[in-house]
N, C-alpha and C positions, 0 to 999 in steps of 0.2 A: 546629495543623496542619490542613490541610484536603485532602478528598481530589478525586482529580484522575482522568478516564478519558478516556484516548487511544487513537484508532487510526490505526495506521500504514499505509498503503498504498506496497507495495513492487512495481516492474515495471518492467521494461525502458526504456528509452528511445527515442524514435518512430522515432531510426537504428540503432536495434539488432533484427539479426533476429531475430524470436521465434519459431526453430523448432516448439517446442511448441503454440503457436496455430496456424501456417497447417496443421500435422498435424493439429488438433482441425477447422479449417477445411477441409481436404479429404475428412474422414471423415464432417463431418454432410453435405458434401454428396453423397456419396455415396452414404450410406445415406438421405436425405430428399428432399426435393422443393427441399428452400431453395437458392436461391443467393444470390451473393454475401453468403457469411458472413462476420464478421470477427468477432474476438476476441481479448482479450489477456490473458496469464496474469499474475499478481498472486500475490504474499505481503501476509496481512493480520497486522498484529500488534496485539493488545489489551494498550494496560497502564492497568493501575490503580495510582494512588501517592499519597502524602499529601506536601502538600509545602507550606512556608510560604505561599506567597502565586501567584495566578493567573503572574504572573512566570516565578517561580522554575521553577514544572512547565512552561511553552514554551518554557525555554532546556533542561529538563533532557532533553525530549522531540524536540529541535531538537538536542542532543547526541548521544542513544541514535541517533536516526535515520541522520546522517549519519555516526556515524564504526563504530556497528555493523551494523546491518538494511539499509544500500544500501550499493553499492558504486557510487561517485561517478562513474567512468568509464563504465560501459555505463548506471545504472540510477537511474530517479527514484523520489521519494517522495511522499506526500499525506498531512497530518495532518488528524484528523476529530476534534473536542472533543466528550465527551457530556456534557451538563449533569446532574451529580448532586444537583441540588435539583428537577429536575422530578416 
């Protein structure tokens, strides 16, 4: 077995309003000098797993992503591999 670390990036979709941002967006600009702020809110998930072969953890991670941590309709994903032999 070999061990495997993934992160997941979980956010809206670019047609999906993201109330929460343009509220975080109104507020720095409010209180600051910035304009035109943009932002978008995000879930990060960290998994660490052992898993036979490089394979196996990108279907199993390609699994977890899509049927539990996004919800396919409003929200996309990003997977980010961290190398455990550096």
């Amino acid at each position: 077995m070999k061990n495997f670390k993934a992160i997941v990036d979980v956010g809206l979709k670019p047609t999906i309003k993201d109330i929460k941002a343009i509220t975080l967006a109104d507020a720095v600009e409010q209180i600051t000098d910035v304009k035109n702020f943009h932002c978008k809110l995000q879930n990060r998930y960290i998994l660490e797993f052992s898993a036979q072969n490089r394979d196996t953890a990108q279907k199993t991670v390609q699994l977890i992503a899509e049927e539990i941590l996004a919800n396919s309709v409003i929200e996309e994903y990003e997977i980010h591999w961290v190398d455990l032999n550096e």
